[in-house]
C-alpha positions in Angstrom: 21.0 3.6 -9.6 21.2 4.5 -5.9 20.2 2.7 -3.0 18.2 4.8 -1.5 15.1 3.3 -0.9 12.1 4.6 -2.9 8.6 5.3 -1.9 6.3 2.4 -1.3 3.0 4.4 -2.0 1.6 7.5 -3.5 2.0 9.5 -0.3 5.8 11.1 0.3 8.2 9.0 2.7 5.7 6.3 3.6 7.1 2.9 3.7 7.0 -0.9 5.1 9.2 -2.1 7.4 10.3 -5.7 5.8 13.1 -5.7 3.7 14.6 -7.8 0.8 17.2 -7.8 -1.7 16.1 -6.4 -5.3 19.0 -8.5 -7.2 20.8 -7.6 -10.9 20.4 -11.2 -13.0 23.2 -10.6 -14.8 25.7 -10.4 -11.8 23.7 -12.1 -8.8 24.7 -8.8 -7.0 22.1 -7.0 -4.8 21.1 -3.5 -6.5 18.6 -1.6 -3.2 17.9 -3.4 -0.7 13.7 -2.2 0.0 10.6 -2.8 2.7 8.3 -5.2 1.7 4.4 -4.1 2.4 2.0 -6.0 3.8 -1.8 -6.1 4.6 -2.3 -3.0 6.6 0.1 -0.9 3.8 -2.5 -2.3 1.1 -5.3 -1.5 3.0 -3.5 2.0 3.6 -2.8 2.2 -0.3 -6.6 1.5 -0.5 -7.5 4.0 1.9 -5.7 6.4 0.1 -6.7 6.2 -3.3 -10.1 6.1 -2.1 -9.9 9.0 -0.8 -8.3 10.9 -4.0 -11.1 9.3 -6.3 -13.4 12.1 -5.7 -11.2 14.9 -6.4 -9.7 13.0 -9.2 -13.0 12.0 -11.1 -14.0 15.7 -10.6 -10.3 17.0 -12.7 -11.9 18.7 -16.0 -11.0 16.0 -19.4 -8.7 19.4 -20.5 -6.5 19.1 -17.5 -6.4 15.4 -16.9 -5.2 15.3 -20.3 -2.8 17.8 -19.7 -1.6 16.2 -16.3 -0.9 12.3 -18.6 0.9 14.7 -21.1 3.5 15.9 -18.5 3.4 12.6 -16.8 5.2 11.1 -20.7 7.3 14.2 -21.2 8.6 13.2 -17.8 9.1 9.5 -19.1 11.0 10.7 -22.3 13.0 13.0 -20.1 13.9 10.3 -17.6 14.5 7.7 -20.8 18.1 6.6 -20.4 17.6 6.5 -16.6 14.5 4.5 -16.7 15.9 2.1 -19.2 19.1 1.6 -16.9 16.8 0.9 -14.1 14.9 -2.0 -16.0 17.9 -3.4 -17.7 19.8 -3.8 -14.4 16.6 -5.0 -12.7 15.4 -7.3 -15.2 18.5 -8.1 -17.1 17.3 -7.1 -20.3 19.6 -5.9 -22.7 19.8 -2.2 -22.3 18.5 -2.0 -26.4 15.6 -3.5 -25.5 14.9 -2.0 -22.3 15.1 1.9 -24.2 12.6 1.0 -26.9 10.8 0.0 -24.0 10.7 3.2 -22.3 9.8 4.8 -25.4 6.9 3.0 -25.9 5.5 3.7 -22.0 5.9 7.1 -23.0 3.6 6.8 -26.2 1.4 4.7 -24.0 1.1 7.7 -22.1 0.6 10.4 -24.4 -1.9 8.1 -26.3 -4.2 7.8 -23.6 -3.6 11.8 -22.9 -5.2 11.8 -26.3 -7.9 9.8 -25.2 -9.4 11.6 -22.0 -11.9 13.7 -23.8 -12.7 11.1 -27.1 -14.1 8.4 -24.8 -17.6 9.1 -24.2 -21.3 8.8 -24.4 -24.4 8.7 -27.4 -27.8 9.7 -27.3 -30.0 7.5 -28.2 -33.0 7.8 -30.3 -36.1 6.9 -28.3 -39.9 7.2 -27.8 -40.7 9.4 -25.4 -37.9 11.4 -24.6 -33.9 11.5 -24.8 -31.6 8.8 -23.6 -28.1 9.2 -23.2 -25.3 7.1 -21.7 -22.2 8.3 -19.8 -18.6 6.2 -19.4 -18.3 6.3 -15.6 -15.0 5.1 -14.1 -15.0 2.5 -11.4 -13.5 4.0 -8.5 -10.2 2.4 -7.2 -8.2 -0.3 -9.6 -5.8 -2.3 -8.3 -3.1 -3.5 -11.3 -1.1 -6.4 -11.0 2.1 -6.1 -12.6 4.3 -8.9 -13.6 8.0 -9.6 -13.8 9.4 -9.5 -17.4 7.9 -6.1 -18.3 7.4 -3.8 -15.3 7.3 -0.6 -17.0 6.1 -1.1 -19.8 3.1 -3.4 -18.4 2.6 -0.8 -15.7 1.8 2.1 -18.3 -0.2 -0.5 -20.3 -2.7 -0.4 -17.3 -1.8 3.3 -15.8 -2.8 5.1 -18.7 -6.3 4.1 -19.0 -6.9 3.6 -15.4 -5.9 7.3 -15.3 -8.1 8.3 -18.6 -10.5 7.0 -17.1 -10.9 8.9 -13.9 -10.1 6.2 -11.6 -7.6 6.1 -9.0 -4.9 3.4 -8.8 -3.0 1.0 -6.2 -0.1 -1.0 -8.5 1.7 -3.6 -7.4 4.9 -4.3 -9.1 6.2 -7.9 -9.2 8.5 -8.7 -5.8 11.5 -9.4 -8.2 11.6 -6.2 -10.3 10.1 -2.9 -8.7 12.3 -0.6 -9.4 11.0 1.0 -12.6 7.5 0.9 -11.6 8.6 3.0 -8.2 10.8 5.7 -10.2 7.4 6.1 -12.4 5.8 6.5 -8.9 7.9 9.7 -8.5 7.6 10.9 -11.8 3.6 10.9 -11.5 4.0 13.3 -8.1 6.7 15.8 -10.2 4.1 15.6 -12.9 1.5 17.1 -10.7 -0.7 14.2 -10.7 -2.2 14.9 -6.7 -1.1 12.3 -4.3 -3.3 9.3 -3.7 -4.6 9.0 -7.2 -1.1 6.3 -7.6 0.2 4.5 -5.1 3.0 1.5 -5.4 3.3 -1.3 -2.7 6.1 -3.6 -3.3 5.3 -6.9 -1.3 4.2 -10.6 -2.6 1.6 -11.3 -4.5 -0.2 -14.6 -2.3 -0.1 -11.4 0.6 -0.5 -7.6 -1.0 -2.0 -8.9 -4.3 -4.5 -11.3 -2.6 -5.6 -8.2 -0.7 -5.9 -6.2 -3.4 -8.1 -9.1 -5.1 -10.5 -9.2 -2.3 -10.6 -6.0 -1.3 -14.1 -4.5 -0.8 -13.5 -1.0 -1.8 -11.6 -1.8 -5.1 -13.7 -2.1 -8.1 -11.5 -3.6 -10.4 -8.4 -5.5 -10.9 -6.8 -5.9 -14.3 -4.1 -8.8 -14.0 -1.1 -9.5 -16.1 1.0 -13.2 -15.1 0.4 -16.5 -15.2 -3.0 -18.6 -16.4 -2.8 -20.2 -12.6 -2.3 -17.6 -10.5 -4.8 -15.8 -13.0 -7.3 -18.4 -11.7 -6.6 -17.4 -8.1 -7.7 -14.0 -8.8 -10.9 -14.9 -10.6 -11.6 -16.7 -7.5 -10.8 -14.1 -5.2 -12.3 -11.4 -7.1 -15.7 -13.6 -6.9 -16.5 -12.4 -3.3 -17.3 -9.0 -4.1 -18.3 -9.3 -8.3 -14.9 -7.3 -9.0 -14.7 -6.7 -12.8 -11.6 -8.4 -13.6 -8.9 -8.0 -17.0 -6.5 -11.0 -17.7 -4.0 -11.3 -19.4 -2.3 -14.5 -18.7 0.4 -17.2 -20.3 0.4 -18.4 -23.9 2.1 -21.1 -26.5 1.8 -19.1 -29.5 2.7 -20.6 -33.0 4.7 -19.4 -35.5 3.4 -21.2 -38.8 6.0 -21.3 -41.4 4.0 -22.6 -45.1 6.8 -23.7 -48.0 5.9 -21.1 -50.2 7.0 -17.9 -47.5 10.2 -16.2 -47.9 12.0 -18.3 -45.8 15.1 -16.8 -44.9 13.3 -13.9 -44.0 11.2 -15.9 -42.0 14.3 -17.5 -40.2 16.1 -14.6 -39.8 13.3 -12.7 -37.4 12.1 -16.3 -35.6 15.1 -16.4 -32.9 13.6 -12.9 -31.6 10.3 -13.8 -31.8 11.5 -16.5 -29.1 14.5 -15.6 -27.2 13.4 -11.5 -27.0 13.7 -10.9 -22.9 15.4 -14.1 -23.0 12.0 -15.8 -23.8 10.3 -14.5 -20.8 7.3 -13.2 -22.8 4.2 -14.8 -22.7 3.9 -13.7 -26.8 7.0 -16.2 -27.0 6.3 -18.0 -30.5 8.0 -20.5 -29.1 6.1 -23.2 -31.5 7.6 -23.3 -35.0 5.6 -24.7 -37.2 6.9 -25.2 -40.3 5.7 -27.2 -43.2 7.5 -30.4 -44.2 8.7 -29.8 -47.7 10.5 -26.7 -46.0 11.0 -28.2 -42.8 14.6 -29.4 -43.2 15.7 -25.9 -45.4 14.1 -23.8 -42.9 15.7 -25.3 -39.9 19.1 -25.2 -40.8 18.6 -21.2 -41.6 17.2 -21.1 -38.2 20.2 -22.9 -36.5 22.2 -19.9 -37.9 20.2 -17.4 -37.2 19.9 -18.5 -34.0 24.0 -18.7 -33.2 24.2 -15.6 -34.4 22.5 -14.1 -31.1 24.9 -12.0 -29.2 24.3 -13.0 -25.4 26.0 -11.5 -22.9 26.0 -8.1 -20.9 22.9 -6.1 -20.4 24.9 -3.1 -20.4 26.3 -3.2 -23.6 24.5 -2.2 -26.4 25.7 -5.0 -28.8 23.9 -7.4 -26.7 20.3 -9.5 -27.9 19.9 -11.7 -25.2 20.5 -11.4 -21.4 20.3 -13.9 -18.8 16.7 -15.3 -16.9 15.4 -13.4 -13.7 16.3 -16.0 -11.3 18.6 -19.4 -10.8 14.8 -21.1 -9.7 13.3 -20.0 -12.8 16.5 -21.3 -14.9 16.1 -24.7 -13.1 12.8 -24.5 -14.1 13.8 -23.9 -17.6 15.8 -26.7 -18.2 13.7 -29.1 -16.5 11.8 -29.1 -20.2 14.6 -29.9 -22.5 14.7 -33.2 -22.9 14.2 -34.3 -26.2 16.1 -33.6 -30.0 18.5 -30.6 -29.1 18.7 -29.4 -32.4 20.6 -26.6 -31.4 22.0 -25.3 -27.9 24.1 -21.9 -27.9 26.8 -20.4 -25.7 26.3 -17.9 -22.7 28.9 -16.2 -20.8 31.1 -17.9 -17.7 31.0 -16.8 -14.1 28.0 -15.3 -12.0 24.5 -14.4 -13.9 21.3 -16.3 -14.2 22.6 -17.6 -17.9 20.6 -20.1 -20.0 21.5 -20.9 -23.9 19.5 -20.5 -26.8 18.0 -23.8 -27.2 16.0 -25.3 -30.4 13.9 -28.6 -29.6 12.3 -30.8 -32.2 9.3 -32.4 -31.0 5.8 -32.9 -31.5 2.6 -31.1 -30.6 2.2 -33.7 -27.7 5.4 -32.9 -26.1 5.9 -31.3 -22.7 8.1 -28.3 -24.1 5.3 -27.7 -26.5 2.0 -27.7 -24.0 3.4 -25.8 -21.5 4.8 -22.4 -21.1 8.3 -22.3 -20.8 9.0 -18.8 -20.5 12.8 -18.9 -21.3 14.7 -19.5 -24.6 13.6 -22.5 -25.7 11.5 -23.6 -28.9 10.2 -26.6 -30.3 10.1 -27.3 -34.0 7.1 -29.2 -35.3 6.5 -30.2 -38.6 2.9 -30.0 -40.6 1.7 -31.3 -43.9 -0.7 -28.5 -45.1 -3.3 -25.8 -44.4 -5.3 -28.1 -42.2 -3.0 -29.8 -40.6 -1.6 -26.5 -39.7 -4.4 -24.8 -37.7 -5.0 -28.2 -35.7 -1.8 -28.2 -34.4 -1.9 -24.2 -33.6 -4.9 -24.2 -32.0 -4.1 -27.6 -29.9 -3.5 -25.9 -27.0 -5.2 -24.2 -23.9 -3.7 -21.0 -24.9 -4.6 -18.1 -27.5 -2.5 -15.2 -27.1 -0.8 -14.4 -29.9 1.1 -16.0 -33.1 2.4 -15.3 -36.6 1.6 -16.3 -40.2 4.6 -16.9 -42.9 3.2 -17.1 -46.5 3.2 -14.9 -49.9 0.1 -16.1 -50.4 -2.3 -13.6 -49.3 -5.9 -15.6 -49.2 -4.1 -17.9 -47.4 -3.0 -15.8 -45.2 -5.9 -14.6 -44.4 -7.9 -17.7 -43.9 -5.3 -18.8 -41.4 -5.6 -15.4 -39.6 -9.6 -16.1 -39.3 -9.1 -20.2 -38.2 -6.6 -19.2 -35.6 -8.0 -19.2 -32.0 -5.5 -16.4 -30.7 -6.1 -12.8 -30.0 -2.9 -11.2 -31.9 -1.8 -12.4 -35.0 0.6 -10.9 -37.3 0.9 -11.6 -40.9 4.8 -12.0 -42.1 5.8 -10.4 -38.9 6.6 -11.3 -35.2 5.3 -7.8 -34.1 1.9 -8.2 -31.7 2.1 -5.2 -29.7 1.3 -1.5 -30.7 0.1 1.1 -28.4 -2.8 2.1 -30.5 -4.0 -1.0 -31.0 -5.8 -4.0 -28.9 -4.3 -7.0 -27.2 -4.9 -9.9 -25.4 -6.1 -13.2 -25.4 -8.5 -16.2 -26.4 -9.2 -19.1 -23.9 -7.0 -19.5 -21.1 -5.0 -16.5 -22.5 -7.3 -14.5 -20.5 -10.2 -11.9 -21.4 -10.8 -8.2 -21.6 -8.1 -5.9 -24.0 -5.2 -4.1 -23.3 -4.1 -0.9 -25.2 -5.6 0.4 -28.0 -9.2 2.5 -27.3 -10.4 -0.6 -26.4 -8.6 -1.0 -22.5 -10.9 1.9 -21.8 -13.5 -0.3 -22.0 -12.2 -2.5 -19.2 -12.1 0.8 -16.8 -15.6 2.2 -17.1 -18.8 1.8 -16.8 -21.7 2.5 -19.0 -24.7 4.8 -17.2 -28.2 4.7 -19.1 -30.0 7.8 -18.8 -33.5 8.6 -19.6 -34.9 11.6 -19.6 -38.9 12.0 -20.8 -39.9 14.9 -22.9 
């Protein structure tokens, strides 16, 4: 990637004048070196997409389709480039980080799709004819975390966009790189300027701003439950609708009678994917005590089987953490029965093993989010005992179901208090589909129909006859 540095905002050549070091995690090696924006470039970004709201609202369904179309031909055309952005940036293995482009792109074309199929009724009614129109909202600022920049940035672009609205993103400080290269692909898409701008600067500054502003109408918020409390807060001041999608401590319940080496053999990535910085981390394994002892030594296996090393290489499963604070952080909650600890490569890079915990529900590693590769095994006795233990916690984002028996399965599914759940999977995310969470998981639904939803609003209309 070059080191030139890239726009800041939606209009051409416009930047900040504070810089700091975007950093590789792999090598601890400085990859651009950017201006960080501040108040006055958010209320500038605000200005701007203000501005382009009305001409942007007023685009015809037909060509704002057309526009997102171009705008994911441009992502699939820029796919090995965008990946090698986000793997370098993120330190994600470079595997990971393609399917990851690839599914921005279907973001993107699915919500081309969706322009012109999310609309209003008429109503039956005495008197006359009442209708209802989906309105968008006017200017949404998105809040874009860490661990999946891109990705999470089309998540909210796409509808935003749909929609009619126009949009200020703010990438995370610590990986902006992707979300600022999709910045220029929206102006080569044709996509007016205005309608997105990027501002890469700290979330207690640009965010806040963004949070509080008067003039935007929304934000929808992916990161962590505290700071997601920061933003309900700020947001009060001016009644600003609000999406959240915050942390989680999802289970993955494991009953005696599932096919357990399957089960074992997809549990590491269902943990240690992005290096466990994923807040669908089913980093709680559950696993019934007549299977417990079987089922852990398949996952000890499994689990030093994980090639760690390189992001660059495409043998590579696992990569290293974003930062040396967050790996301190890390290993500050590994403190009881290592049942397992793997190996990570020598010399410079953010490393952190592969680490498998027993414990109990009570423990520290399994209330809090860890958000690196660490899980805690936890033993239950049956059905019951089960879905107390999963639902123990402040969180309900997402989790996973292991059993062949298929009532079971499904009256699991309905006791769980979690938003995503897969069935004899670790697969919670689909771009046609909703997600997002129970409790303080958040509210409001990404992807799926549904995140259009979360950027409109419904007009009643009567009209007497």
């Amino acid at each position: 990637m070059s080191a030139r540095p890239p726009r800041v905002v939606g209009r051409r050549g416009e930047i900040a004048r504070v810089p700091f070091s975007v950093v590789n995690p792999a090598t601890e090696q400085t990859i651009v070196e950017l201006d960080e924006a501040g108040v006055d470039e958010a209320d500038q970004a605000v200005a701007r997409a203000r501005a382009a709201y009305p001409a942007w609202r007023a685009v015809a369904p037909n060509d704002r389709a057309r526009l997102l179309r171009r705008l994911a031909a441009l992502v699939e055309e820029h796919g090995e480039e965008l990946a090698r952005i986000e793997s370098q940036n993120v330190g994600k293995p470079i595997v990971g980080a393609r399917a990851e482009v690839g599914m921005a792109a279907d973001v993107l074309h699915f919500y081309a799709g969706a322009v012109d199929k999310h609309h209003g009724e008429t109503i039956p009614v005495g008197g006359g004819v009442d209708l209802t129109f989906r309105e968008p909202l006017g200017v949404v600022g998105l809040i874009v975390p860490w661990n999946f920049p891109l990705n999470i940035s089309s998540w909210k672009l796409g509808p935003a966009l749909a929609c009619g609205n126009t949009v200020v993103l703010k990438p995370a400080e610590l990986t902006p790189l992707s979300a600022l290269r999709l910045a220029e692909l929206v102006l080569e898409a044709g996509i007016p300027e205005g309608v997105v701008n990027v501002l890469v600067g700290p979330g207690r500054v640009v965010g806040q701003r963004l949070v509080e502003h008067p003039d935007v109408a929304k934000i929808g918020f992916t990161g962590s439950t505290e700071v997601g409390r920061g933003v309900m807060r700020g947001a009060a001041g001016t009644i600003k609708r609000v999406t959240l999608e915050l942390g989680g401590k999802s289970a993955n319940v494991v009953f005696a009678d599932a096919d357990l080496e399957r089960a074992a053999a997809a549990a590491p990535y269902a943990v240690f994917d992005n290096a466990g910085q994923d807040c669908c981390a089913r980093s709680r394994i559950l696993v019934e005590r007549s299977a417990y002892d079987r089922f852990a030594e398949l996952l000890v296996t499994a689990t030093g089987a994980l090639a760690v090393g390189d992001p660059a290489d495409d043998a590579t499963e696992m990569g290293p953490l974003i930062s040396a604070d967050h790996r301190e952080r890390v290993a500050s909650f590994v403190d009881g029965d290592v049942l397992f600890r793997g190996d990570v490569p020598e010399g410079p890079g953010y490393w952190y093993p592969c680490t498998l915990v027993e414990a109990t529900n009570d423990d520290r590693i399994a209330r809090e989010e860890v958000f690196g590769p660490v899980a805690a095994l936890i033993p239950f006795t049956d059905e019951e005992d089960a879905v107390r233990i999963a639902n123990d916690t402040p969180y309900g984002l997402s989790g996973s179901i292991w059993t062949e028996n298929g009532a079971r399965a499904l009256r699991v599914a309905r006791a769980l208090e979690s938003g995503v759940l897969s069935v004899n999977s670790n697969s919670s995310v689909r771009h046609s589909t909703p997600f997002g969470g129970f409790k303080q998981s958040g509210f409001g639904r990404e992807l799926g129909l549904n995140a259009l939803d979360g950027y409109s609003e419904v007009k009643n209309v009567f009209v007497a006859t």
